[in-house]
N, C-alpha and C positions, 0 to 999 in steps of 0.2 A: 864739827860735832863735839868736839872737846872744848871748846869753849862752853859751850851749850850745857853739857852735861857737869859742868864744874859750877854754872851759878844755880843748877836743879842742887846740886851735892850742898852747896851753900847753904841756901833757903833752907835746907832740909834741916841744915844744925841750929837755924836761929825761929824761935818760938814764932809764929803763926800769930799774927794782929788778929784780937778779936772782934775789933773794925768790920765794917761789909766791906772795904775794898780787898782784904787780903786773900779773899777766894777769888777775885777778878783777878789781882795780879798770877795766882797760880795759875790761873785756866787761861791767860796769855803766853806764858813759857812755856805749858804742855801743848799750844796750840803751833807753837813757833815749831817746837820737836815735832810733832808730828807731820809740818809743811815739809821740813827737812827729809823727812823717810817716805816723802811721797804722799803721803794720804792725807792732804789738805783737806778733800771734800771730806773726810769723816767728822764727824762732831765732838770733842774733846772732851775723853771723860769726867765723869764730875767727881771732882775734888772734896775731901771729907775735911772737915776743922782739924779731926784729929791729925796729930801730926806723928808721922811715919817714923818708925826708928829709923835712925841716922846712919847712912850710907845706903838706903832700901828706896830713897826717892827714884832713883832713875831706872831701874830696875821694873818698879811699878808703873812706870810712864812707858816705859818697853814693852813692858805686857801688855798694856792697855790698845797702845798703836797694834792695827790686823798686820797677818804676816805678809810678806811684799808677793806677790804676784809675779810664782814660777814661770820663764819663759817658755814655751811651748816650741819645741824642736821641729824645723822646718820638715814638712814629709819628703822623704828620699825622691829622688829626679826619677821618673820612668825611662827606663834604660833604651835608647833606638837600636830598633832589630832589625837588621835586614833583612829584605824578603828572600825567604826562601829558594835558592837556584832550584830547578826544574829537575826532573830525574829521566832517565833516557823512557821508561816506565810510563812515563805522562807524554809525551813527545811522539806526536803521528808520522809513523816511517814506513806507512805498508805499502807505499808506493818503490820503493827504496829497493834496490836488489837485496834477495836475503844476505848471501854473503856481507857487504858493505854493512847490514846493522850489526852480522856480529861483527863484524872487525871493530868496530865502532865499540861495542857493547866491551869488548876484549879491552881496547885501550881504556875505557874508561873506569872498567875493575883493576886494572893494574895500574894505574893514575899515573899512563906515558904519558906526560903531555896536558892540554887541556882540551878538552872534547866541549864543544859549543851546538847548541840547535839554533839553525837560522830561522828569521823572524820573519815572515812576508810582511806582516803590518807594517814593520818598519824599515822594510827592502825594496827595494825596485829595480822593474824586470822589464824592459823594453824593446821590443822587436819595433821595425822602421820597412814598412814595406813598401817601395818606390812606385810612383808609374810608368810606364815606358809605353815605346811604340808613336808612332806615328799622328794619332790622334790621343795625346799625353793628357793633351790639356783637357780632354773633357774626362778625364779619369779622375783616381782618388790618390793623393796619399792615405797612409796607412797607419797608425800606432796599434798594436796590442801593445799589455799587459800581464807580466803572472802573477797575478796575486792570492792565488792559492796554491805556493806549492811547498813541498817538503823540502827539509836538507839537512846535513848537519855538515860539521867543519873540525877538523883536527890541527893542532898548532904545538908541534915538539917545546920541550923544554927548554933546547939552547939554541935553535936553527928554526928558520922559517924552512928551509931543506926539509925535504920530507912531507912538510902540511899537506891536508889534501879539503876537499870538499864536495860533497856529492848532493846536487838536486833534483826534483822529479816534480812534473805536473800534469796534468790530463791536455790534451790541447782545448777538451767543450770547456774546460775553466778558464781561459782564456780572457781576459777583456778587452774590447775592441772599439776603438774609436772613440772612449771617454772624453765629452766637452770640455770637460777641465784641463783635460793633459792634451788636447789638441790645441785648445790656447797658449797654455804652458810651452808650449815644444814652438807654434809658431811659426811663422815664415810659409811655405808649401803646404806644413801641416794646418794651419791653423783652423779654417774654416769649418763650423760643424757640420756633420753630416746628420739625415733626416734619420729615423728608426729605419726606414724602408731600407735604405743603403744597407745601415750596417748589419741588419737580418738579412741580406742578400748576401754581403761580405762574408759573414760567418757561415750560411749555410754552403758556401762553395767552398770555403776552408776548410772545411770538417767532409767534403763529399766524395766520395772514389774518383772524383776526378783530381783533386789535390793532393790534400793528407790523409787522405781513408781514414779518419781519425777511431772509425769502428776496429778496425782490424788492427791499429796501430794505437793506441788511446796517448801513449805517455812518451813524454820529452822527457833524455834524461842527460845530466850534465857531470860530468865526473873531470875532478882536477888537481892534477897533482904538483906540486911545486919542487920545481929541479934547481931554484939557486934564488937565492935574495938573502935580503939584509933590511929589516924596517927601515921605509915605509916600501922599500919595491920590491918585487920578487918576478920573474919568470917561473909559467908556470905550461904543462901540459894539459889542454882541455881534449877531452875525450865525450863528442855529442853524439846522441844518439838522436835518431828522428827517422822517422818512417821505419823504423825497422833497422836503419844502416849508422853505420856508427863511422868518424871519421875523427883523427885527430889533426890537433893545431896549435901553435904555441900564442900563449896572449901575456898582456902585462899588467899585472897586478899592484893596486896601491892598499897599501894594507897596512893597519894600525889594531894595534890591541892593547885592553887594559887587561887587568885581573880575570874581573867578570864579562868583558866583550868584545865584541870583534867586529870590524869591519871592514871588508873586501870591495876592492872597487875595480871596475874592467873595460872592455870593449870587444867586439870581435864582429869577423862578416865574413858570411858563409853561401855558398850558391845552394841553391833547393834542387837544382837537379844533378847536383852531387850523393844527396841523396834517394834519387828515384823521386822527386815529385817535379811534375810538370807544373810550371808557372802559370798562373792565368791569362789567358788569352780571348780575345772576341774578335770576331771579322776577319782573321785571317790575321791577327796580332795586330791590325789596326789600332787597339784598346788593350792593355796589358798591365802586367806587373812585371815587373825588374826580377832577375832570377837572384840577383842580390841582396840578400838580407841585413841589413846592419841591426849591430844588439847591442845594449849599454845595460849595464847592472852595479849598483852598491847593494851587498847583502850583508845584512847586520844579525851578530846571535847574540846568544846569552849563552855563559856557563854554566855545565851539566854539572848536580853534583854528583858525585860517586857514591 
């Protein structure tokens, strides 16, 4: 540019040819500055015989060139928000013993801890009901499901000691015999059953000769944790069923981040521990196993306060 501008300042002090070339040669150097500052494509303005007081040429070639083209400030990033935690407020617990929601409601005003509602969408709940008896083989295995049930889950601040978690379902919510998780599971289970079967199945599970599921509606699981260390813990499960409630110690894998949890288990329980009779036909010929086996991961999310 300083070259540029010292043979505009030159030209400027020696008298203008009254020649036709010497308006062509100006309108190449005002053409040259202008490529310089960007704006080639503009058309270079026209140049007057009269010659410009001395030291005002480059000056009026600066004018003449448009002003450059302010850049335009990128728009600020949209900020990512995390979704909102849930509040105990939006979370269905009227299955739940009253006491349990306030204890629950209690920790999570006073922020002991981090208080989580479990997810059924994203948990699984699997009871395994055996065949037995004598005539096995023309029997059924067994899978339910709980995929609608309630829960929440407590998790101390410096100790898994302490945690606890409490679930509840209706037993008509139940799912039974799903094609998918009958293949899935495999082996004895695997083969589908017709609808007739499994409307048979249910209706003698829910009937007063089983689980009076009228008089007794809700399963409910309460569990408290007496000693662990991520990812294992020993814990106290206290079931309820039919009315009667029995405890038992199980062993828990468990992992948590900030926002979530998940609990992992097993247990097996006799049905006529708690007052129901197994099913039976023919004099127990055709039966069910009084032996329940039960597998579960339950997954939550954190409550805000």
């Amino acid at each position: 540019m300083t070259r540029t501008s010292l043979s505009i300042a030159d030209s400027a002090r020696r008298p203008l040819s009254a020649t036709a070339g010497a308006p062509t040669r100006a309108c190449l150097v005002v053409s040259t500055l202008l490529t310089l500052v960007g704006c080639a494509t503009q058309a270079p303005a026209p140049v007057s015989n009269a010659m410009p007081p001395p030291g005002k040429a480059a000056a009026t070639v600066a004018a003449a060139a448009p002003p450059a083209t302010r850049a335009i400030p990128a728009a600020p990033a949209t900020p990512v928000i995390a979704a909102a935690a849930p509040d105990l407020a939006h979370v269905s617990t009227d299955l739940l013993e009253p006491d349990t929601r306030v204890r629950y409601r209690d920790r999570l005003t006073a922020g002991e801890g981090t208080v989580f509602a479990l997810d059924p969408a994203r948990s699984e709940v699997r009871f395994f009901a055996l065949r037995a008896g004598l005539g096995a083989r023309f029997g059924h295995n067994h899978v339910l499901r709980a995929t609608r049930f309630q829960g929440l889950a407590f998790v101390p601040e410096k100790s898994l000691k302490g945690g606890t978690a409490h679930l509840a379902f209706r037993l008509a919510d139940l799912e039974l015999d799903n094609a998918a998780v009958r293949a899935a599971t495999g082996g004895g289970f695997g083969r589908p059953l017709t609808e007739a079967d499994i409307a048979g199945t249910r209706e003698h599970l829910l009937s007063e000769q089983n689980f009076q599921a009228e008089r007794f509606p809700v399963v409910l699981a309460n569990v408290v944790i007496e000693a662990g260390e991520l990812p294992v813990a020993s814990a106290d499960l206290a079931l309820t069923v039919h009315g009667e409630t029995h405890h038992q110690r199980i062993l828990l894998k468990v992992h948590q981040e900030d926002d979530s949890l998940e609990a992992a288990g097993s247990l097996v329980f006799r049905q006529s521990d708690y007052g129901v009779k197994p099913y039976a036909v023919m004099g127990g010929l055709i039966a069910v196993d009084d032996l329940v086996a039960v597998d579960f991961t339950l997954r939550g999310r954190r409550l805000a306060r």
